[in-house]
N, CA, C and O of each residue as an XYZ file, in Angstrom:
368
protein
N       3.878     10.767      7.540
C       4.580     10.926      6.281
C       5.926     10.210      6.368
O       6.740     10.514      7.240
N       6.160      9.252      5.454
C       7.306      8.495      5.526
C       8.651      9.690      4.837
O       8.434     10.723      4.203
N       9.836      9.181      5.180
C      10.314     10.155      4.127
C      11.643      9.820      3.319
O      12.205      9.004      4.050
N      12.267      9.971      2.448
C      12.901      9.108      1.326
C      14.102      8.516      2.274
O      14.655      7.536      1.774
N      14.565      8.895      3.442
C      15.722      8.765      4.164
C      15.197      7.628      4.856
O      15.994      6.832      5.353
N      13.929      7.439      4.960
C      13.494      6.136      6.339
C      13.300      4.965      4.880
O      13.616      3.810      5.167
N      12.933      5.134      3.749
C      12.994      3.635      2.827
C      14.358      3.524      2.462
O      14.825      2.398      2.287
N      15.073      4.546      2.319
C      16.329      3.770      2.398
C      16.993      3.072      3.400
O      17.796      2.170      3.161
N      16.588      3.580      4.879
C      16.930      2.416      5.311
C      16.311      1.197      5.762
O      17.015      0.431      6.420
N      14.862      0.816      5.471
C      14.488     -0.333      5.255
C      14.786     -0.902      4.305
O      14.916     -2.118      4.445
N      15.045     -0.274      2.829
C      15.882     -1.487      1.841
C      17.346     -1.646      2.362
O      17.808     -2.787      2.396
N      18.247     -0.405      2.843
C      19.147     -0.995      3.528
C      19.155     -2.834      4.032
O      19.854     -3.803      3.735
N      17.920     -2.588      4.964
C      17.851     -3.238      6.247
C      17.363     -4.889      5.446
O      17.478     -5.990      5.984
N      16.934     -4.669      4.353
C      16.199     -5.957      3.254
C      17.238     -6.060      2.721
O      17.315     -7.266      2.486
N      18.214     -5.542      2.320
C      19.208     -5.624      1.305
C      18.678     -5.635     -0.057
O      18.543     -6.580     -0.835
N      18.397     -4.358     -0.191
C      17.532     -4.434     -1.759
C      18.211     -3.036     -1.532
O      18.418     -2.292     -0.574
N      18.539     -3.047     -3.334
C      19.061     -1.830     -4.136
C      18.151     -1.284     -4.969
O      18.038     -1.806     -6.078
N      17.340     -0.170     -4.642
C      16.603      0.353     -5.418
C      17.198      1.869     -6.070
O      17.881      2.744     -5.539
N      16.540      1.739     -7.641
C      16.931      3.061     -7.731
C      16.255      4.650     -7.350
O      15.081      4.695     -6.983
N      17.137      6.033     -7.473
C      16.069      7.152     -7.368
C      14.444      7.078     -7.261
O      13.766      7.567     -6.358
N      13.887      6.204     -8.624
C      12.569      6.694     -8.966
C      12.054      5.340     -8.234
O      11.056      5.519     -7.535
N      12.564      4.016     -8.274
C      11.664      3.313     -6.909
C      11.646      4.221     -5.771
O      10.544      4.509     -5.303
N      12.970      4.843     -5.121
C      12.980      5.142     -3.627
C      11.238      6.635     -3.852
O      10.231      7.046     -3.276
N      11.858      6.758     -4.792
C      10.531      7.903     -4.815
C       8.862      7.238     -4.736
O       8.081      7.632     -3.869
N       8.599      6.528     -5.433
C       7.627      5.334     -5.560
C       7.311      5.031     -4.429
O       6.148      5.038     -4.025
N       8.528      4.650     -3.605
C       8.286      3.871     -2.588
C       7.544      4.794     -1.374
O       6.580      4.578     -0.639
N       8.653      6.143     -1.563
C       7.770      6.946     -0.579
C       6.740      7.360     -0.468
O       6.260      7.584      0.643
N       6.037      7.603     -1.698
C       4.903      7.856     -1.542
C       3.468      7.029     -1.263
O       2.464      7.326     -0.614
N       3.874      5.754     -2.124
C       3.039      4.611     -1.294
C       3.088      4.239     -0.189
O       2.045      3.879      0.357
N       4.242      4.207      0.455
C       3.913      3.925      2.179
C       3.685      5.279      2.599
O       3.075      5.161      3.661
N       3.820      6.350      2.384
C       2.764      7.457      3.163
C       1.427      7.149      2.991
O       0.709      7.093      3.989
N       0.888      6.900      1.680
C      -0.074      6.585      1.180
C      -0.968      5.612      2.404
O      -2.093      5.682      2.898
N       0.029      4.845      2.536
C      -0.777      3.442      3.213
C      -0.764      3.630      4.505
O      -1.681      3.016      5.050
N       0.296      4.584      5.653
C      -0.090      5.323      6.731
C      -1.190      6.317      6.903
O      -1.541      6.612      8.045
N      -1.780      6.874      5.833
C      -2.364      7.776      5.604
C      -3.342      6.918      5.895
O      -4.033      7.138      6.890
N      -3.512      6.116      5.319
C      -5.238      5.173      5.335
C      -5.355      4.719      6.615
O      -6.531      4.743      6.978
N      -4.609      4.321      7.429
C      -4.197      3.863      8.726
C      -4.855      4.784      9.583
O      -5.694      4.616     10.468
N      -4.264      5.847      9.106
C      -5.036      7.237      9.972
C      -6.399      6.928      9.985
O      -7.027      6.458     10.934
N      -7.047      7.376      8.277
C      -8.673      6.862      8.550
C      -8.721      6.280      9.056
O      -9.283      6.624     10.096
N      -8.270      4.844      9.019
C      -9.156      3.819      9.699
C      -8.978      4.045     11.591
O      -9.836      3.531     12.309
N      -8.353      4.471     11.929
C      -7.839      4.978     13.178
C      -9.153      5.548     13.544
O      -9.574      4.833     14.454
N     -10.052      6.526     13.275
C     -10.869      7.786     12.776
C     -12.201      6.740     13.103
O     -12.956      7.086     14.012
N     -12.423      5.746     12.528
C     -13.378      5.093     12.524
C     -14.225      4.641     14.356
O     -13.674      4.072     15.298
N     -14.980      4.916     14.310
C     -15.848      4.473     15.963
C     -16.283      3.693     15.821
O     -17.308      3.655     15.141
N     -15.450      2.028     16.697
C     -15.722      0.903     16.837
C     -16.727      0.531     17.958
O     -17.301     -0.541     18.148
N     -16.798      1.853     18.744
C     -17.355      1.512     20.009
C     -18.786      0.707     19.969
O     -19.437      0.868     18.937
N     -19.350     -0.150     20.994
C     -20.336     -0.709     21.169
C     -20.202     -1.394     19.974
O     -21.292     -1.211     19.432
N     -19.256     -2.340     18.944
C     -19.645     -3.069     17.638
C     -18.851     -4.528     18.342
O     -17.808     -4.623     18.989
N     -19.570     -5.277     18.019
C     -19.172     -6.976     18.324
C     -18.146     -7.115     17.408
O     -18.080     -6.689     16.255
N     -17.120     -7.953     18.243
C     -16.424     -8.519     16.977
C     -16.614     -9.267     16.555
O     -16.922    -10.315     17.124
N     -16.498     -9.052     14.950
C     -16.705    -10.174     13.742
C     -15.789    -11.497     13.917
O     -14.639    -11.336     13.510
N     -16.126    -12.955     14.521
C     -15.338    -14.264     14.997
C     -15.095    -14.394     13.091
O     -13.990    -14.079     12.650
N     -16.365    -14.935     11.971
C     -16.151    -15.079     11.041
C     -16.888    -14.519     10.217
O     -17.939    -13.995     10.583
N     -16.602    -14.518      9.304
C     -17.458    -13.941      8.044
C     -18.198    -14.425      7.773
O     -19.354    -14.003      7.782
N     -17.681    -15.962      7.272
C     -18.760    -16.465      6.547
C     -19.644    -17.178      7.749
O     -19.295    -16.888      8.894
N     -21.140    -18.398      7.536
C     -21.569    -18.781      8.150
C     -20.558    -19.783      8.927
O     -19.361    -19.796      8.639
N     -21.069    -20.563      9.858
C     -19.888    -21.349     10.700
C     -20.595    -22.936      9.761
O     -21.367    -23.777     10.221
N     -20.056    -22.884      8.547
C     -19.861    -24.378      8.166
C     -18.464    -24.823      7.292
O     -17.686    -24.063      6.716
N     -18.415    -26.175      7.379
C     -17.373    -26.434      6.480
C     -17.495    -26.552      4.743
O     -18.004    -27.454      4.077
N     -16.827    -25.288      4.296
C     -17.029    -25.127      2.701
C     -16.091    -26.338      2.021
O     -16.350    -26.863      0.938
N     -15.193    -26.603      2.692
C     -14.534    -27.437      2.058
C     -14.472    -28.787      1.137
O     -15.367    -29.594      1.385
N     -13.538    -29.152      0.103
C     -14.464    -30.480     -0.869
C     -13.978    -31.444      0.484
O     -13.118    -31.270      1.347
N     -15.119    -32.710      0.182
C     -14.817    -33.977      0.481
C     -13.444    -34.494      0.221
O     -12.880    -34.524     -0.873
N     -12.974    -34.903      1.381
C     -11.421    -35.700      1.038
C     -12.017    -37.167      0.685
O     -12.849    -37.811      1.324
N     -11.133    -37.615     -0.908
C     -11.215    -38.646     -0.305
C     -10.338    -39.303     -1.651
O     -10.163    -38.884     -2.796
N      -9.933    -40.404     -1.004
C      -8.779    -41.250     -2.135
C      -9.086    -41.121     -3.672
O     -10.162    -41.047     -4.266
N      -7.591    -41.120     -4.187
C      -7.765    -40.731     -5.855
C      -6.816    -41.724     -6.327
O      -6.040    -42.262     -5.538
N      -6.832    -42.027     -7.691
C      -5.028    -42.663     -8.164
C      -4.565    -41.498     -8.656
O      -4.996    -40.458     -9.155
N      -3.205    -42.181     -8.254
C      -2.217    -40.764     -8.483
C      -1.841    -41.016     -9.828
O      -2.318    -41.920    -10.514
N      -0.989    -40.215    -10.190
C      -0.272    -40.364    -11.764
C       0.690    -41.161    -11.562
O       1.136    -41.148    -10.415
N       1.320    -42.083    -12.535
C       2.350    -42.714    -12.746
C       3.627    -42.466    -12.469
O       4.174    -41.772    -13.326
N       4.219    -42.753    -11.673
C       5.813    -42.329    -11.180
C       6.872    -41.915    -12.564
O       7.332    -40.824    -12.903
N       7.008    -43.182    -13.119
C       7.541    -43.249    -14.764
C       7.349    -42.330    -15.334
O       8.237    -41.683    -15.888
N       5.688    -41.935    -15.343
C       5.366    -41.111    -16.851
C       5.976    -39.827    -16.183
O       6.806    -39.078    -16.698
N       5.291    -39.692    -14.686
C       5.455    -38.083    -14.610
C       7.115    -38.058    -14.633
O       7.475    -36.942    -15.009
N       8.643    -39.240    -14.252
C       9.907    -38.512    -14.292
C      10.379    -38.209    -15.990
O      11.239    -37.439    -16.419
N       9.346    -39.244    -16.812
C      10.140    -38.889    -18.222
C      10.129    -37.667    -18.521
O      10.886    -37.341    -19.436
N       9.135    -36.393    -17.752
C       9.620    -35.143    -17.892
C      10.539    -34.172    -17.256
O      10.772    -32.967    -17.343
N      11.033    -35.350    -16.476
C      12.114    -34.427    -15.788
C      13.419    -34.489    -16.423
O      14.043    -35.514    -16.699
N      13.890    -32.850    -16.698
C      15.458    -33.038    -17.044
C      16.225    -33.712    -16.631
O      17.059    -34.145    -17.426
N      16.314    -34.150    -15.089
C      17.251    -34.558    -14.262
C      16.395    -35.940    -13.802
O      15.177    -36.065    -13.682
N      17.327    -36.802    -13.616
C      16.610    -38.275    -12.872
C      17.394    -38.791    -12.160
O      18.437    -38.850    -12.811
N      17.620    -39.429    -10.711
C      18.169    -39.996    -10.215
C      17.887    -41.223     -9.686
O      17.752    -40.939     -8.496
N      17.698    -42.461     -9.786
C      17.360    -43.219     -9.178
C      15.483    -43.182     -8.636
O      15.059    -43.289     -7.485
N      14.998    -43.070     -9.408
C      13.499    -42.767     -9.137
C      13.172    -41.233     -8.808
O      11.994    -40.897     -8.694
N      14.157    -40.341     -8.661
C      13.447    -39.230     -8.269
C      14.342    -37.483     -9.072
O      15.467    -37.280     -9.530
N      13.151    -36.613     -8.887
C      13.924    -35.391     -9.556
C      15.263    -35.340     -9.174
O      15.593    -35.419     -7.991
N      16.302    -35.173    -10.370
C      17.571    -34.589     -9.807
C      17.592    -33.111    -10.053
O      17.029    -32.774    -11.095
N      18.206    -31.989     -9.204
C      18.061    -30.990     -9.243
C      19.453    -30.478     -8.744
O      19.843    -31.036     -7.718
N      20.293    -29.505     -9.281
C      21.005    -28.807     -9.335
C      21.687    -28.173     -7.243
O      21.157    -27.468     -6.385
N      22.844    -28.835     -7.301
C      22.992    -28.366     -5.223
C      23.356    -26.596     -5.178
O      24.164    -25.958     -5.853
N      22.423    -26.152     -4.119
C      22.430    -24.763     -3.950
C      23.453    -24.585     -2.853
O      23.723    -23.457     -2.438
């Protein structure tokens, strides 16, 4: 059982300000999700192979292979910002 004093100090620890009814929220879903932990804890793995993959062992993946790209031009005329060929964007 988690309890409202231990999520406050993991948002402490995130630096996130939550209010009353998150911190309440919060507690009860991560008990929630220790709780399931338990079941699965509960569960007898013994004598079971482990699963390497799920699916069969092939490659699902598409074919790579060369495309034309879009137009440099067309795609900056939608950019707010332009610099010399490329997005200008605002310094953080």
């Amino acid at each position: 059982m988690i309890t409202k004093q231990e999520v406050e100090h993991v948002a402490k620890l995130a630096q996130l300000e939550l209010t009353e009814e998150e911190k309440e929220k919060y507690t009860e879903q991560f008990s929630n999700i220790l709780d399931y932990f338990k079941q699965l804890k509960e569960v007898h793995t013994e004598n079971v192979e482990p699963m390497v993959h799920v699916l069969a062992m092939r490659n699902i993946m598409r074919e790579d292979r060369a495309e034309i790209s879009s137009d440099k031009g067309e795609i900056l005329r939608n950019a707010p910002l332009e610099e010399d060929g490329f997005f200008k964007v605002p310094k953080i």
